[in-house]
C-alpha positions in Angstrom: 0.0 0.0 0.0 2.6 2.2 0.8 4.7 1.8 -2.8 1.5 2.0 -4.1 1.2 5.3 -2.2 4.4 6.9 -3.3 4.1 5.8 -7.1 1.0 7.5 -7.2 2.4 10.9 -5.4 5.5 10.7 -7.7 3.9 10.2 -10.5 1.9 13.5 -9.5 4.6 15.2 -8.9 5.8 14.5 -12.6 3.0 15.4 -14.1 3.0 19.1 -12.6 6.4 19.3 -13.4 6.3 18.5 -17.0 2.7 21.1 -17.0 5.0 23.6 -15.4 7.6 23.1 -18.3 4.9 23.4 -21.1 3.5 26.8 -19.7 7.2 28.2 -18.6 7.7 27.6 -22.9 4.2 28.5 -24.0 5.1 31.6 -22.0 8.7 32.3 -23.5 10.7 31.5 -20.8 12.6 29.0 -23.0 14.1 30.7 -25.8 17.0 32.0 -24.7 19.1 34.6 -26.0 20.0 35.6 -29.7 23.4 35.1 -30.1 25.2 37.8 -31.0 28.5 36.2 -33.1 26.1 34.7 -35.7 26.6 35.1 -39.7 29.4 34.4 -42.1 32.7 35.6 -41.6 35.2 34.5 -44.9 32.4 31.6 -46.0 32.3 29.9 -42.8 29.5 30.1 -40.5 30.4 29.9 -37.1 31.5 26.7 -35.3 29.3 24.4 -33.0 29.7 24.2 -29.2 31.6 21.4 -27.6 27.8 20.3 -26.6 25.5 18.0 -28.9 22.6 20.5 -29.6 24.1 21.5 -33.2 24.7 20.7 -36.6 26.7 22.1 -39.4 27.8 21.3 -42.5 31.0 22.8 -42.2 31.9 20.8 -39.4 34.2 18.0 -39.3 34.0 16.1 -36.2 31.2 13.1 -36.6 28.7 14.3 -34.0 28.3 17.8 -35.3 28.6 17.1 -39.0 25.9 17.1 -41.9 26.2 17.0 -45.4 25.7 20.6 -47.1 21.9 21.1 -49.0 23.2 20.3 -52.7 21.4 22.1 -55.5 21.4 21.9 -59.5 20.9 25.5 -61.7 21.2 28.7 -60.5 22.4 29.1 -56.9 20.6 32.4 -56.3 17.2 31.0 -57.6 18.4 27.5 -55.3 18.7 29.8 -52.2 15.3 31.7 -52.7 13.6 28.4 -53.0 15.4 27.4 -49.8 14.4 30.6 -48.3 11.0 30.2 -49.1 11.0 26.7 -47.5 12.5 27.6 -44.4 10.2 30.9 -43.9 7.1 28.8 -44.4 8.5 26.4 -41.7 6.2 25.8 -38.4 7.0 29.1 -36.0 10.1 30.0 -38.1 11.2 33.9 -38.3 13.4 35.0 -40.4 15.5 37.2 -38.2 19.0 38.3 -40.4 19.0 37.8 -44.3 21.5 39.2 -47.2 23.1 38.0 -50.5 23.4 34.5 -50.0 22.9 34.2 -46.5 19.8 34.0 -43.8 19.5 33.3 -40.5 15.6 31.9 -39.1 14.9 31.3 -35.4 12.8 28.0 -35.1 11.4 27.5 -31.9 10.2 23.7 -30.9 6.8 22.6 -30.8 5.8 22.0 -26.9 8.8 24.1 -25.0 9.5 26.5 -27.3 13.2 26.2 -27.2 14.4 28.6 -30.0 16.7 26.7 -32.5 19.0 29.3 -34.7 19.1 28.2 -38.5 21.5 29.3 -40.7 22.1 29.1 -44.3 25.0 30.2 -46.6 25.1 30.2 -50.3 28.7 28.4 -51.7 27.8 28.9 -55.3 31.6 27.7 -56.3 30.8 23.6 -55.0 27.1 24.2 -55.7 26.1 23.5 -52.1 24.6 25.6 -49.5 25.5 25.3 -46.1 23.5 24.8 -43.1 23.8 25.0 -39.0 21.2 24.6 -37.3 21.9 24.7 -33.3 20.1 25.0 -30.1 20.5 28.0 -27.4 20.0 26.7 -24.4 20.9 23.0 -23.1 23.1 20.4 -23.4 21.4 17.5 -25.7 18.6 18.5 -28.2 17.8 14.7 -28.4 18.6 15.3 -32.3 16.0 17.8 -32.9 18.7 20.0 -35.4 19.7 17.3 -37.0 16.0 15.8 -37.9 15.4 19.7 -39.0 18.0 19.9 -41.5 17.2 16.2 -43.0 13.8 17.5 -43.0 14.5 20.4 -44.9 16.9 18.8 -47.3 13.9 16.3 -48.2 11.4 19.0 -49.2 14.3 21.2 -51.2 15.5 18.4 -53.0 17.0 19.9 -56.3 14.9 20.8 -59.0 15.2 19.4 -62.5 18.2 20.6 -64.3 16.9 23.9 -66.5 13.8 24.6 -64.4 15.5 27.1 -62.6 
């Protein structure tokens, strides 16, 4: 009677918890800060954390690396297309954008955690690079990650001379 008891109190006390979570995000209290080092500097964007909340195709250790979003025609009609995609994306606001780069803030669906996206036109290997990392934390459980791939499946490159 008395485990009995104490499951039913702690799993109470979980439930609040994880209630409290949801309205401290619905609320805004998760995003974090906007970094202010973002954006490209020589054709780089900047490098991920030591922490596993970020991808980047630049990158060359395993856990933050990603392949680059490959595209066939014109690379400024590619990015615009890109752009496009990522600006229609659940929550996303585009918060920086120039000639060949943009930056979106995408927050998560329950917590709100704000995600910072970044993308930078490399018109010489006909790729466009990608980070996508997370402000606050330590793990993102792969939530960048499953971002990019997502994104990289819906811009898939268009036939060659449609652009």
């Amino acid at each position: 009677m008395f485990l009995l008891k104490g499951l039913v109190v702690s799993a109470a006390i979980l439930g609040i918890a994880a209630a409290l979570l949801i309205v401290a995000g619905q609320l805004g209290l998760l995003e974090g800060r906007r970094p202010f080092d973002l954006g490209a500097r020589e054709g780089r964007l900047k490098p991920c954390p030591p922490t596993p909340n970020c991808v980047c195709s630049q990158a060359t250790d395993a856990p933050h690396a990603i392949a680059p979003l490959r595209y066939e025609g014109d690379g400024a009609a590619a990015f615009a297309r890109l752009e496009a995609l990522v600006a229609d994306w659940p929550g996303a606001v585009i918060v920086a954008e120039g000639e060949g780069y943009l930056h979106a803030e995408v927050p998560t669906r329950w917590l709100r955690f704000v995600d910072d996206v970044e993308l930078l036109l490399d018109p010489a290997a006909r790729v466009i690079h990608v980070r996508s990392a997370s402000r606050l934390g330590y793990s993102d459980l792969g939530a960048n990650r499953r971002r990019v791939e997502a994104i990289r499946s819906r811009f898939s490159p268009s036939p060659a001379g449609a652009e």
